[in-house]
Backbone as CSV, one residue per row, in Angstrom:
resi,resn,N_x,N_y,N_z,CA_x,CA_y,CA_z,C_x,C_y,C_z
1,UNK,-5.027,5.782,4.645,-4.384,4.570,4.129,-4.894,4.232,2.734
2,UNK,-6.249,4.519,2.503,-7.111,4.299,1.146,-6.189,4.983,0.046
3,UNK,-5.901,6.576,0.331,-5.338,7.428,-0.324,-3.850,6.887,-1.118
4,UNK,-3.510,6.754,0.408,-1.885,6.074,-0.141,-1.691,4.972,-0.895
5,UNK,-2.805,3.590,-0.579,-2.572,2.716,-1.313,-3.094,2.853,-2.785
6,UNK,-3.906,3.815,-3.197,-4.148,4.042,-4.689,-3.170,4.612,-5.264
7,UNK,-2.034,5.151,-4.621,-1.258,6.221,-5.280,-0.216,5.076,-6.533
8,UNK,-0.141,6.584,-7.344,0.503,5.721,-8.650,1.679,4.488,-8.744
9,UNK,2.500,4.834,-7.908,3.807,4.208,-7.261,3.534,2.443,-6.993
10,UNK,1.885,2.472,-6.275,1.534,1.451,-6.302,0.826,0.400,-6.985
11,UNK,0.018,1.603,-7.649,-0.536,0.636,-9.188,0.627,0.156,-9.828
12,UNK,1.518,1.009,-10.003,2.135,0.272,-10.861,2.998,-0.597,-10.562
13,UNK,3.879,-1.011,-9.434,4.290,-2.144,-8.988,3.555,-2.861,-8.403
14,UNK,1.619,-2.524,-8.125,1.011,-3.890,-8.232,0.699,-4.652,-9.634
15,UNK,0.542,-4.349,-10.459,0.305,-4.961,-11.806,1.325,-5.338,-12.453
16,UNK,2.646,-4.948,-11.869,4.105,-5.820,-12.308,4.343,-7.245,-11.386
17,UNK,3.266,-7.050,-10.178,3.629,-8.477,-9.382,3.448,-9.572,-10.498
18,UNK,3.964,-10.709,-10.144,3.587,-12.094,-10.636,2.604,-12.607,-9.801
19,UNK,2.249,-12.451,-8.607,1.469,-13.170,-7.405,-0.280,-12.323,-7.592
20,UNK,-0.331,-11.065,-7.871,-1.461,-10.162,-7.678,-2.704,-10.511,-8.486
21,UNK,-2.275,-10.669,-9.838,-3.264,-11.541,-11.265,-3.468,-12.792,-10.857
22,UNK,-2.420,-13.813,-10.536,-3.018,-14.717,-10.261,-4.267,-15.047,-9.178
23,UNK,-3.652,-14.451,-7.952,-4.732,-14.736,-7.008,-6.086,-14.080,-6.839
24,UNK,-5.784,-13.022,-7.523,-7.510,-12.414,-8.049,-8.007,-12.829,-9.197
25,UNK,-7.231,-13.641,-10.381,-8.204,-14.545,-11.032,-8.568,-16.188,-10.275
26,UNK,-7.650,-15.988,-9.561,-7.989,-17.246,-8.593,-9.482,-17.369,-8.000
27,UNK,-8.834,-16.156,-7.070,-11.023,-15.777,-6.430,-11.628,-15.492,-7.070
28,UNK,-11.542,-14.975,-8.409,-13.186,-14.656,-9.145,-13.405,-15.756,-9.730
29,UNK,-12.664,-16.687,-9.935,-12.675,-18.108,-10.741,-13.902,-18.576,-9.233
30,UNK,-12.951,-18.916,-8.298,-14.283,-19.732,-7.439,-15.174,-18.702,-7.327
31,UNK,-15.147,-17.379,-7.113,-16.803,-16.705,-6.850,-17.805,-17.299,-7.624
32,UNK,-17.197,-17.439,-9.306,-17.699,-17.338,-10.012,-18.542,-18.794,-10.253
33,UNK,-17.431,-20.086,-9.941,-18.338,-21.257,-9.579,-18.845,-21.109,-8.503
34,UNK,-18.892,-20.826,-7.209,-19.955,-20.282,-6.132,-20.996,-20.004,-6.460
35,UNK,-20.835,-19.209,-7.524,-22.396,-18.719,-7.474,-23.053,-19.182,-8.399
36,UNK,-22.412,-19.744,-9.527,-23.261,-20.859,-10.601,-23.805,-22.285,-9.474
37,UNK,-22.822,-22.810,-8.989,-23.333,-23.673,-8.434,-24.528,-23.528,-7.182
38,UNK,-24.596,-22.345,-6.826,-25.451,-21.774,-5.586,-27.262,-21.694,-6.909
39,UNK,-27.104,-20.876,-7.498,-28.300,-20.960,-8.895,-28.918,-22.453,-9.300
40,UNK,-27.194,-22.944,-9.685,-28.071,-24.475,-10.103,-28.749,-25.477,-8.781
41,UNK,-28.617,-25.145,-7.788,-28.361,-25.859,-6.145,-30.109,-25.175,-5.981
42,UNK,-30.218,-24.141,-6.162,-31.536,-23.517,-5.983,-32.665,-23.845,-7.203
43,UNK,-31.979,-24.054,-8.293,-33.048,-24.206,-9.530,-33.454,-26.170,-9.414
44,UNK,-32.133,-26.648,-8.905,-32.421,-28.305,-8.645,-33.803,-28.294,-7.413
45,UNK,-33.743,-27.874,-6.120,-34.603,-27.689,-5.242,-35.978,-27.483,-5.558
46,UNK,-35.821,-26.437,-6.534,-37.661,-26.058,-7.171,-37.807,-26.639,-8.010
47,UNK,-36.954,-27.712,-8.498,-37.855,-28.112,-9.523,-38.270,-29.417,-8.826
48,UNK,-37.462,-29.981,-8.080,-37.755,-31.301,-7.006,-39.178,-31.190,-6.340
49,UNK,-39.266,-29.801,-5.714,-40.383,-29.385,-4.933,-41.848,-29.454,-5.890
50,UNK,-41.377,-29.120,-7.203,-42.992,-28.977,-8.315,-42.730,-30.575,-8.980
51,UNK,-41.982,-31.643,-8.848,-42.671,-32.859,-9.092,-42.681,-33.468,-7.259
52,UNK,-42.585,-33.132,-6.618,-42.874,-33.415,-4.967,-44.820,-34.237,-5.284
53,UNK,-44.940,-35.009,-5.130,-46.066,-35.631,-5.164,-47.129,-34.979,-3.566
54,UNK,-48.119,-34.625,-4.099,-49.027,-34.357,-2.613,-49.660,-36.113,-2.020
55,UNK,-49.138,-35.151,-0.737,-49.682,-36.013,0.676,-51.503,-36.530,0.420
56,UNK,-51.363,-37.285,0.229,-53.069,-38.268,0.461,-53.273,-38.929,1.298
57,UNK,-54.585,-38.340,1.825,-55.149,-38.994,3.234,-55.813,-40.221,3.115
58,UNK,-56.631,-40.588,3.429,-57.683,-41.597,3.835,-59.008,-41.147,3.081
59,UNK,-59.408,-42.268,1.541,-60.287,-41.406,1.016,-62.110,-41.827,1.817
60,UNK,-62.479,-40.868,1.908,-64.129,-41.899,2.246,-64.582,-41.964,0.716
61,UNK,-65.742,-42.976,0.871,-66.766,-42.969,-0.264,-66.905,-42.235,-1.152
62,UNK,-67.182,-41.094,-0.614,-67.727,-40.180,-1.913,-66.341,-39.105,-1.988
63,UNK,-65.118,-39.531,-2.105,-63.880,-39.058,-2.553,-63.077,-38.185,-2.159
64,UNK,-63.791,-37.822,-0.588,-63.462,-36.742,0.003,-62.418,-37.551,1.053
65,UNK,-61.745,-36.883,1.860,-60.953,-37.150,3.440,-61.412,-37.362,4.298
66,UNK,-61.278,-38.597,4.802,-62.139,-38.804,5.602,-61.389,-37.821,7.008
67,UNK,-62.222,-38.209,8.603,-61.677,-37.173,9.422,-59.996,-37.750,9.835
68,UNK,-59.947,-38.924,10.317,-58.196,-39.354,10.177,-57.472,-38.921,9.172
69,UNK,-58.057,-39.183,7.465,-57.036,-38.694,6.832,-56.663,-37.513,6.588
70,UNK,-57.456,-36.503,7.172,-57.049,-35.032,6.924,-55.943,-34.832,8.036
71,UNK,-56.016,-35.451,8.968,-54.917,-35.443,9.803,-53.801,-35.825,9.758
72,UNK,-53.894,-36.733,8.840,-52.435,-37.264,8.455,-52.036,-36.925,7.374
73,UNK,-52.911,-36.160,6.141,-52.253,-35.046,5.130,-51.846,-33.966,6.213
74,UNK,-52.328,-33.663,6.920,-51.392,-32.315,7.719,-50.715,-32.766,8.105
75,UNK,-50.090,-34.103,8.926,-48.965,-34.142,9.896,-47.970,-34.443,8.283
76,UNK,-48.223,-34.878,7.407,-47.571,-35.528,5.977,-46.971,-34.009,6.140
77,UNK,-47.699,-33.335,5.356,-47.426,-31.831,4.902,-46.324,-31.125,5.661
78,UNK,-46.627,-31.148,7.178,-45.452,-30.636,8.204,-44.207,-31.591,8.265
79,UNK,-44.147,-32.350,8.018,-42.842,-33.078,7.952,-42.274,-32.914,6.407
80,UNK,-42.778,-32.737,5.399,-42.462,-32.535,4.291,-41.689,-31.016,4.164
81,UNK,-42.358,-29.946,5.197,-42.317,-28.460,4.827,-41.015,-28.288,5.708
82,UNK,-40.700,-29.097,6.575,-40.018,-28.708,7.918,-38.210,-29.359,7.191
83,UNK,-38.343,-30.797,6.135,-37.336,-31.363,5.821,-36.707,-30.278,4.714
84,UNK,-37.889,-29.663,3.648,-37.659,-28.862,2.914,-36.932,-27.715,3.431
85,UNK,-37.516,-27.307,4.700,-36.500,-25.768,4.991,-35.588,-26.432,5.152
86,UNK,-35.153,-27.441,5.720,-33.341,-27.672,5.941,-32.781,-27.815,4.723
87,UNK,-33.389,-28.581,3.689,-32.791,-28.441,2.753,-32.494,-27.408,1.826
88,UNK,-33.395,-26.634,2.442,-32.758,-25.231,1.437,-32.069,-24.461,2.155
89,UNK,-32.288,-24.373,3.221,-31.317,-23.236,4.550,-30.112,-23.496,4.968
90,UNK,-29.413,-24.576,4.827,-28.756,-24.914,5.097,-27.659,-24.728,3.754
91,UNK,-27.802,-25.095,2.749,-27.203,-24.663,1.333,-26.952,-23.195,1.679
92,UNK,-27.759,-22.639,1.726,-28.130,-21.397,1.647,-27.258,-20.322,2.299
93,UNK,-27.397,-21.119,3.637,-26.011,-20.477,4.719,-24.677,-20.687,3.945
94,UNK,-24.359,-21.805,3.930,-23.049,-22.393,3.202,-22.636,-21.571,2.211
95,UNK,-23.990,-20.927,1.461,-23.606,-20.464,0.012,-22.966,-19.054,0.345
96,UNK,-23.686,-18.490,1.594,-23.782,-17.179,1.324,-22.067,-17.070,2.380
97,UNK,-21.821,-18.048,3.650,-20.559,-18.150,4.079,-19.562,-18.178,3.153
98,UNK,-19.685,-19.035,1.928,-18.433,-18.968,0.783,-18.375,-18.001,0.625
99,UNK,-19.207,-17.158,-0.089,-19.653,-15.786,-1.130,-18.592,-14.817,0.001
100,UNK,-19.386,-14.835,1.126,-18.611,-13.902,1.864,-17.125,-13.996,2.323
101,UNK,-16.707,-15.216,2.115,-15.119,-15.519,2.801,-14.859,-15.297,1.089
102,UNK,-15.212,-15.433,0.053,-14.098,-15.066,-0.980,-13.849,-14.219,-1.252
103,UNK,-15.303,-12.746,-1.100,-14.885,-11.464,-1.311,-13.969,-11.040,-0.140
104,UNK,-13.908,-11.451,0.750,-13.140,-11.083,2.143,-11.557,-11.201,1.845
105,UNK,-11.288,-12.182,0.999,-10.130,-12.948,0.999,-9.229,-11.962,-0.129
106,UNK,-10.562,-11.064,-1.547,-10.016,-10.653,-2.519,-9.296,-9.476,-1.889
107,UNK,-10.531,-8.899,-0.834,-9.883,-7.945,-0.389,-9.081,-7.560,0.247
108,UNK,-8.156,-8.706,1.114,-7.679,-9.244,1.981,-5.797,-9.131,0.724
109,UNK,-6.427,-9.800,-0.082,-5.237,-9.755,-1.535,-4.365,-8.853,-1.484
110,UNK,-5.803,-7.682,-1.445,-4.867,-6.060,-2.107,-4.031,-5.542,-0.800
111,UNK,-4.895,-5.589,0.003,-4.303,-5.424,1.551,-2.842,-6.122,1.512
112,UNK,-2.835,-6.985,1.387,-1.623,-8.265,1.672,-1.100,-7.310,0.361
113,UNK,-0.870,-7.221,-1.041,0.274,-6.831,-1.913,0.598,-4.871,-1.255
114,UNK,-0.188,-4.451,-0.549,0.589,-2.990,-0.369,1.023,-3.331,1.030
115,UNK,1.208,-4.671,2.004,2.236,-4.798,2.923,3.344,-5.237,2.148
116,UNK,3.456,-5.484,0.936,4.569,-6.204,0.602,5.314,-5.064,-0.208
117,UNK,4.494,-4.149,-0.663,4.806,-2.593,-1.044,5.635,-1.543,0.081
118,UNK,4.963,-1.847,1.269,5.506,-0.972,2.398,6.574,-1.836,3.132
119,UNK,6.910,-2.959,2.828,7.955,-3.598,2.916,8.713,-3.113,2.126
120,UNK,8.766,-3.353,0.701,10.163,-2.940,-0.111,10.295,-1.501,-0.033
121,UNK,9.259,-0.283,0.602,9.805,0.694,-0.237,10.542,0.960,1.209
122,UNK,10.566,0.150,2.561,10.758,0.911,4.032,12.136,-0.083,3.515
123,UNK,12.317,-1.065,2.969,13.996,-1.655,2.595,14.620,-1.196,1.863
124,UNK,13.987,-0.670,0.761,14.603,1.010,-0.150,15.641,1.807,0.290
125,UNK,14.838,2.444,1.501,15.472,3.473,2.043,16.665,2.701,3.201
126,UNK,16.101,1.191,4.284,16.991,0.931,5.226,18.233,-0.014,4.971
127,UNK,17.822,-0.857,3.503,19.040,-1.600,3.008,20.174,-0.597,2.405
128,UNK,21.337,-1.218,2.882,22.322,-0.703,1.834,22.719,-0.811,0.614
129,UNK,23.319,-0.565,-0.224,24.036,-0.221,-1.425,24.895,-1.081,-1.494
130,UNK,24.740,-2.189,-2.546,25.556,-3.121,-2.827,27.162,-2.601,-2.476
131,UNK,27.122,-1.723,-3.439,28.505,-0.611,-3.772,28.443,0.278,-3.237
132,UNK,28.934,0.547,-1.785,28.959,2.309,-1.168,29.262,2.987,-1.635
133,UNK,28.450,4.063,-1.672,29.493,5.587,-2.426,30.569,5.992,-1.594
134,UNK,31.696,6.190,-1.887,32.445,6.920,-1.102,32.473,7.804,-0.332
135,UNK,31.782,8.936,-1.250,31.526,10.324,-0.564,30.337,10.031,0.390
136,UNK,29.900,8.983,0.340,28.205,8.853,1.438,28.859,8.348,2.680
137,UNK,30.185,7.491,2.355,30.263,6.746,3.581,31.461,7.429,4.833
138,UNK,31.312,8.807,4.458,32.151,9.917,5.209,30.619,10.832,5.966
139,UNK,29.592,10.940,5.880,28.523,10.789,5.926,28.098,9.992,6.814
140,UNK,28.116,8.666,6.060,27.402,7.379,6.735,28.391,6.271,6.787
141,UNK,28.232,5.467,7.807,29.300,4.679,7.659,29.351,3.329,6.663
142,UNK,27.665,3.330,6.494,26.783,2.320,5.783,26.801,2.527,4.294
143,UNK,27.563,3.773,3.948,27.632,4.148,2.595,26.309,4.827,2.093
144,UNK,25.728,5.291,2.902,24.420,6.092,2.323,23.334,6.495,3.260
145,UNK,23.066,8.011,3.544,22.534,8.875,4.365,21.564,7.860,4.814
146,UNK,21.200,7.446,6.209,20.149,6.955,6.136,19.765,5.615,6.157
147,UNK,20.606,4.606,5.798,20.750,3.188,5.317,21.690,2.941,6.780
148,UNK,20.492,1.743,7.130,20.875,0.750,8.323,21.044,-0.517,8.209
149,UNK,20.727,-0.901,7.112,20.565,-2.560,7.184,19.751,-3.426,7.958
150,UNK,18.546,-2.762,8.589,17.918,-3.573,9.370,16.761,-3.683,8.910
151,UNK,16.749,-5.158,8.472,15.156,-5.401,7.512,14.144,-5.506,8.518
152,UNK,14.533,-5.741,9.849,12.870,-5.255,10.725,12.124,-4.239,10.733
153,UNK,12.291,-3.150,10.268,12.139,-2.023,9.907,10.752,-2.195,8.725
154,UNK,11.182,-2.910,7.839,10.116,-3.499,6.941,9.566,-4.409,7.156
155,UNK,9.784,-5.468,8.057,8.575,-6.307,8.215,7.909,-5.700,9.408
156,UNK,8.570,-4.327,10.257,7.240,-3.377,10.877,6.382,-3.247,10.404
157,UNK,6.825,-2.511,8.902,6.208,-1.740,8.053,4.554,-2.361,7.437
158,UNK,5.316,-3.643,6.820,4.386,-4.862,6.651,3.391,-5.314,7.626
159,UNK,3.469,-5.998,8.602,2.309,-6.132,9.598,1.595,-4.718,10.188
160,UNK,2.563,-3.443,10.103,1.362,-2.693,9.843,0.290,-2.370,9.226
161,UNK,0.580,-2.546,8.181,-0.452,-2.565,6.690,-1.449,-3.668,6.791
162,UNK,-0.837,-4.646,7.488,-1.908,-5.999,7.477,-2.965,-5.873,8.837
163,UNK,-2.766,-4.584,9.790,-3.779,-4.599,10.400,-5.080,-4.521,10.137
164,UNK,-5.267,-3.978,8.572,-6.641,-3.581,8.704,-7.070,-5.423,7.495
165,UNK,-5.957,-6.370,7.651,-6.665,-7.675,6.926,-7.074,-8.100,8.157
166,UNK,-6.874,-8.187,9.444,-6.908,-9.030,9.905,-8.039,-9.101,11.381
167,UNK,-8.778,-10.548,11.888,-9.830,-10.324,11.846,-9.826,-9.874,13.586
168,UNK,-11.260,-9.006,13.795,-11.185,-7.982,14.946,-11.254,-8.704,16.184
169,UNK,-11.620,-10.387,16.590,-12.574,-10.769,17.238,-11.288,-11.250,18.261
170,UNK,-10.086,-11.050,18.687,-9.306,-11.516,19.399,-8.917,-13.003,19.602
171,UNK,-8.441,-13.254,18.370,-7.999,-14.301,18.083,-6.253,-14.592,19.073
172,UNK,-6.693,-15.269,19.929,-5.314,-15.865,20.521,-3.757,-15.989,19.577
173,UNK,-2.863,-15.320,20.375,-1.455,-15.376,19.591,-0.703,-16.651,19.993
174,UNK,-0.652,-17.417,18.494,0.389,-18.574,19.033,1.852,-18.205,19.090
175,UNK,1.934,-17.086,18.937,3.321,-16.990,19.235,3.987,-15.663,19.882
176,UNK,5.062,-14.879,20.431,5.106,-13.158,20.888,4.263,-12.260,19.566
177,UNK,3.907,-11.928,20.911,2.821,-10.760,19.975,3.051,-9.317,20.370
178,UNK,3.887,-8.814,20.612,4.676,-7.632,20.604,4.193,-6.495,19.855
179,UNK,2.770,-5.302,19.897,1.995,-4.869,19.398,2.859,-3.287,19.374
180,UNK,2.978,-2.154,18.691,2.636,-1.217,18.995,1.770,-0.098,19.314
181,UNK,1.231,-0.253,21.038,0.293,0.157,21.449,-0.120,1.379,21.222
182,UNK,0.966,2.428,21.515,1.057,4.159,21.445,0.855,4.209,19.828
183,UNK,1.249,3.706,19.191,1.325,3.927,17.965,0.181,4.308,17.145
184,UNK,-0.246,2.496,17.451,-1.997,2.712,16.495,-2.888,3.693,17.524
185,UNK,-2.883,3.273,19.154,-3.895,4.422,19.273,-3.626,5.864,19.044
186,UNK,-2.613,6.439,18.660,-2.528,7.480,18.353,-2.870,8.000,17.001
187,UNK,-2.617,6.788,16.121,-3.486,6.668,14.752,-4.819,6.332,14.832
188,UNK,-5.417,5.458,15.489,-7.015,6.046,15.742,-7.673,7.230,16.435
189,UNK,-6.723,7.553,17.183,-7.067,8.556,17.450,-7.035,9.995,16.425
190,UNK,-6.395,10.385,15.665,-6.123,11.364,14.898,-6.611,11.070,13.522
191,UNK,-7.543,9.702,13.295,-8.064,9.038,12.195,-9.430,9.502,12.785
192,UNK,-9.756,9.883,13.900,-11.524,9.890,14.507,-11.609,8.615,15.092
193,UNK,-11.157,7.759,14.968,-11.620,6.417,14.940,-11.763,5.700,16.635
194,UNK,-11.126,6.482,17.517,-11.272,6.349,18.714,-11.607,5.159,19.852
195,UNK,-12.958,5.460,19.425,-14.113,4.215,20.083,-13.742,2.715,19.145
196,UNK,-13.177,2.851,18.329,-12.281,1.139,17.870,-11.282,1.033,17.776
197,UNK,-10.498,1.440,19.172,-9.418,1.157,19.264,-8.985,-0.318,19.779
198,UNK,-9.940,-0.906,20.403,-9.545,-2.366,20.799,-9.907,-3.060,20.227
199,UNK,-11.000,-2.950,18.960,-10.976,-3.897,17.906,-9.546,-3.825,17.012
200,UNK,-8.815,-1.852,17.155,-8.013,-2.312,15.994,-6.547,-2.839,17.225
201,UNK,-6.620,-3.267,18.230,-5.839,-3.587,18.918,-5.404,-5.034,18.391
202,UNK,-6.793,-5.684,18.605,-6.976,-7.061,18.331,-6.588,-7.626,17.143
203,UNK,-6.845,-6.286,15.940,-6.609,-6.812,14.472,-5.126,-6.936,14.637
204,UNK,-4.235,-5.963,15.666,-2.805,-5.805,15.911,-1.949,-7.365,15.869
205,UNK,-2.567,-7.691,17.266,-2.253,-8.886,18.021,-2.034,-9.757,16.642
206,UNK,-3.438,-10.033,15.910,-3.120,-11.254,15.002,-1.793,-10.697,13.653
207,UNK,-2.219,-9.621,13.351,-0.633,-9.227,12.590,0.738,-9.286,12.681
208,UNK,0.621,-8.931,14.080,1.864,-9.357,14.925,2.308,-10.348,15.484
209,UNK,1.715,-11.549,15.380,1.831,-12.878,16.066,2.626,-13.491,14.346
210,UNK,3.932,-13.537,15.246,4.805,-14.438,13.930,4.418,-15.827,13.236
211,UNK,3.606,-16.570,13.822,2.878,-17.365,12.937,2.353,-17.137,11.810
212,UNK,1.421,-15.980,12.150,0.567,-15.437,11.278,0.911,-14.826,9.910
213,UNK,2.227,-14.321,9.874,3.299,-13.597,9.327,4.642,-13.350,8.999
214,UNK,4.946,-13.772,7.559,6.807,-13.692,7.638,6.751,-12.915,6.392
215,UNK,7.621,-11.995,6.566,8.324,-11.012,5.532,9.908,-11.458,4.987
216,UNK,10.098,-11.234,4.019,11.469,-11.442,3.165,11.932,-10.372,2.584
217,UNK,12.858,-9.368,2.532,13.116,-8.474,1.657,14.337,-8.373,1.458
218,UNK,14.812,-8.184,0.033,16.009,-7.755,-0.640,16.444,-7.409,-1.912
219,UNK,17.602,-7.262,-2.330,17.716,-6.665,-3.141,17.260,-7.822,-5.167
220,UNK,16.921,-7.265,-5.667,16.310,-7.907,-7.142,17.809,-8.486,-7.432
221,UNK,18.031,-9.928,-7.419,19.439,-10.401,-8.153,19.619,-9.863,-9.353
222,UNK,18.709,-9.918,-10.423,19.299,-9.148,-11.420,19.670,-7.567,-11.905
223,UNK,19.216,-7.294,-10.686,19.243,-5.620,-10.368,20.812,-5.432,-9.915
224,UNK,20.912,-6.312,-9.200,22.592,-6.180,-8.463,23.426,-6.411,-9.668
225,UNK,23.199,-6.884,-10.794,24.042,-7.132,-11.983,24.283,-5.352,-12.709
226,UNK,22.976,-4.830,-12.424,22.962,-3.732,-12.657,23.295,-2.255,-12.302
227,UNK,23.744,-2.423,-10.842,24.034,-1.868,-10.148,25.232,-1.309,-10.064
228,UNK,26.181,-0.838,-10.965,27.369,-1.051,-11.045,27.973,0.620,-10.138
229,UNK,27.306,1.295,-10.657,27.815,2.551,-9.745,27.554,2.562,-8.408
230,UNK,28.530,3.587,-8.071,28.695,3.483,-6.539,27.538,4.450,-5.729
231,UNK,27.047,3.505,-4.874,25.949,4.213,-4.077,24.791,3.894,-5.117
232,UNK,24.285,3.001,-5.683,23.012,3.387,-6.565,22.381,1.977,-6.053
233,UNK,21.168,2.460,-6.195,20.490,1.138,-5.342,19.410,0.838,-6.276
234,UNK,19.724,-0.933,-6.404,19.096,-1.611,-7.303,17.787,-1.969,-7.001
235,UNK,17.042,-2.764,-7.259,15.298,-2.789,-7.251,15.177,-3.670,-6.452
236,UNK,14.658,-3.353,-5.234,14.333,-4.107,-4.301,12.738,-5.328,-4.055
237,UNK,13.288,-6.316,-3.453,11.923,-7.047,-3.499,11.747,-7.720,-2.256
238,UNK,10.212,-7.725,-2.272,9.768,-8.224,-1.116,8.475,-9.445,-1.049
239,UNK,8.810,-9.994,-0.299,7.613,-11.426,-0.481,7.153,-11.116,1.144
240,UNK,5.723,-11.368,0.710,5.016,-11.364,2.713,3.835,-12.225,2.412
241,UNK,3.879,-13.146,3.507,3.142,-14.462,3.543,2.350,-14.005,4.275
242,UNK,1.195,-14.343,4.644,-0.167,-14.217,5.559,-1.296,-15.028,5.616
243,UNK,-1.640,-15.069,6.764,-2.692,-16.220,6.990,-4.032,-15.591,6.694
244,UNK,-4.552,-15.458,6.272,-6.281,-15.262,6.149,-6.848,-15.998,7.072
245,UNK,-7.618,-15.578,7.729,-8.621,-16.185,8.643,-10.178,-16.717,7.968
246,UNK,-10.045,-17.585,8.077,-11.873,-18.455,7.391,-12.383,-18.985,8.418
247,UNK,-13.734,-18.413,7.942,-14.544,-18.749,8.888,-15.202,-19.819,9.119
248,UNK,-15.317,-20.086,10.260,-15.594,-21.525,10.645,-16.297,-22.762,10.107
249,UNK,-17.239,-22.308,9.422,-18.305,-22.724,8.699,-17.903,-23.433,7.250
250,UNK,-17.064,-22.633,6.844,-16.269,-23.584,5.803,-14.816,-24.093,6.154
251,UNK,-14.438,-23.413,6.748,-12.878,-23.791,7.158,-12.577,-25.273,7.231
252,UNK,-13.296,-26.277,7.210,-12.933,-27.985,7.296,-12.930,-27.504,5.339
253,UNK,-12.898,-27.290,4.554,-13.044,-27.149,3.188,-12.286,-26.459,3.026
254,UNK,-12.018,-25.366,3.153,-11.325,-24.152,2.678,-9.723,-23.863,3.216
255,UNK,-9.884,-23.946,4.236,-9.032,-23.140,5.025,-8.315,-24.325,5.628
256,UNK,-7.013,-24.329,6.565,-6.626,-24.983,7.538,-6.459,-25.140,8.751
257,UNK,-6.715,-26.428,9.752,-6.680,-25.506,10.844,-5.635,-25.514,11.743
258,UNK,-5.823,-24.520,12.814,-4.838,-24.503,13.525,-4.842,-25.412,14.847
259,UNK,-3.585,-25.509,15.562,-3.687,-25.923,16.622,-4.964,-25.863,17.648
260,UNK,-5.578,-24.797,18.017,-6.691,-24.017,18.610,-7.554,-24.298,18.559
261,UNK,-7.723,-24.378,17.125,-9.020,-24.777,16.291,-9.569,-24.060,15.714
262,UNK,-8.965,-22.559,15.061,-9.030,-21.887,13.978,-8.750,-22.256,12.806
263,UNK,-8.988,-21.779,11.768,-8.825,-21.861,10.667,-8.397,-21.055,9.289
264,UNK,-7.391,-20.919,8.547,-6.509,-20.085,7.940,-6.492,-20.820,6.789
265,UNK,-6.263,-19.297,5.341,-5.363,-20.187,4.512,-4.093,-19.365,4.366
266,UNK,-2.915,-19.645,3.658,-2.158,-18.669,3.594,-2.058,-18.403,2.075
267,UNK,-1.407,-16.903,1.861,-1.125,-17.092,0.603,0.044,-15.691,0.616
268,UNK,0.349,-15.432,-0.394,1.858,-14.813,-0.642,1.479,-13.424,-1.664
269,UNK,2.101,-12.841,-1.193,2.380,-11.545,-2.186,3.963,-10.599,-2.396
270,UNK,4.234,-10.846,-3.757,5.708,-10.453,-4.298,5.219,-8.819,-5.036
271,UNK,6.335,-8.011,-4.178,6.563,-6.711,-5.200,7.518,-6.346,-5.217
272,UNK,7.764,-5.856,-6.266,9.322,-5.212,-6.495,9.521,-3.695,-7.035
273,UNK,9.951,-2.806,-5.938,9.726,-1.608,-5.972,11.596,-0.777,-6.851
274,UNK,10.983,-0.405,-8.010,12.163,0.260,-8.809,12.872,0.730,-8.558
């Protein structure tokens, strides 16, 4: 799948999207405050901690601690050391939960624009031809070898591709979740991949659960202007929406939630295959 999605066909109708630039300068924009603000969040802490005033006991006479007050600089000290770890561990988690749901999400991006790739190019071949060719439709009745008109075909195509966004842990389907079972295990199987077949079952389920997922595909309106010969097929496009899954920890911030009590954001990816 690595192979295929680098192939040229796809660079280059990913960098013609309108949706692809934006949302990856989108996420490096917040990585990028993430992690300034995670630095300044850590440099505020130490410097709080080096004007932190020390705990003073009970002085005796000759300037030393007496035996109570050494006891109560230690119990001082442990309540001081114990408030401090929360205050830094707790940031800390938070910081490193963002960090990780945004690179998740970038990668999640590219994933999401080559379902929207294997959408238009599987409507390529199954949409018809504005204008039938004649000679095709003695052939075909559809006017062209091959051409069915059935855009489910591509939003197969699409939630296939989105199996490997989506997350392994068996997330409940709010809606028919209609998987192809034989399918993928026969692709893990002949991938090696075997022994994760019910994680990639699970990634199935959430791809396939129509909530999670709507595909659009057709033909480029201004392509159909262009289209004037018979049988020639104009530039097809495809939009596929998808939920990202966020993780819990930020999801009251980030993400939205669901009925369940999961948490998602969605976002969109447009390509238009020549």
């Amino acid at each position: 799948m690595i192979s295929t999605a680098l192939s040229d066909d796809f660079l280059a109708a990913l960098w013609r999207s309108p949706t692809f630039v934006a949302a990856l300068s989108g996420y490096g924009l917040a990585l990028m405050v993430a992690v300034v603000a995670g630095l300044a969040g850590l440099g505020f802490l130490r410097a709080r901690r080096r004007r932190r005033p020390r705990g003073l006991g009970c002085l005796a006479r000759d300037g030393r601690l007496a035996g109570n007050g050494r006891h109560l600089a230690g119990d001082e000290r442990g309540v001081v050391l114990a408030a401090e770890l929360v205050l830094v561990v707790m940031p800390v988690i938070l910081f490193v939960l963002l960090v990780a749901q945004i690179c998740w999400m970038m990668r999640e991006t590219v994933i999401l624009h080559y379902a929207a790739f294997a959408a238009a190019r599987s409507a390529r071949v199954h949409l018809c031809p504005p204008i039938p060719d004649p000679r095709a439709v003695l052939r075909s009745p559809m006017g062209r070898a091959g051409c069915t008109g059935d855009r489910r075909r591509a939003e197969t195509a699409a939630r296939m591709a989105l199996v490997a966004a989506s997350p392994p842990w068996g997330i409940p389907c709010q809606s028919s979740c209609v998987i192809p079972r034989e399918a993928l295990v026969a692709i893990a199987r002949e991938t090696g991949v075997s022994a994760q077949s019910p994680a990639i079952l699970d990634q199935a389920r959430y791809a396939f659960d129509r909530a999670n997922v709507s595909v659009s595909v057709d033909f480029e309106p201004k392509g159909l202007i262009l289209a004037r010969q018979a049988g020639e097929v104009p530039p097809v496009k495809a939009r596929v929406t998808f939920r990202h899954y966020v993780i819990y920890g930020i999801g009251q911030v980030f993400g939205t939630r669901r009925s369940d009590g999961y948490f998602y954001r969605a976002s969109t990816a447009e390509m238009t295959l020549l």
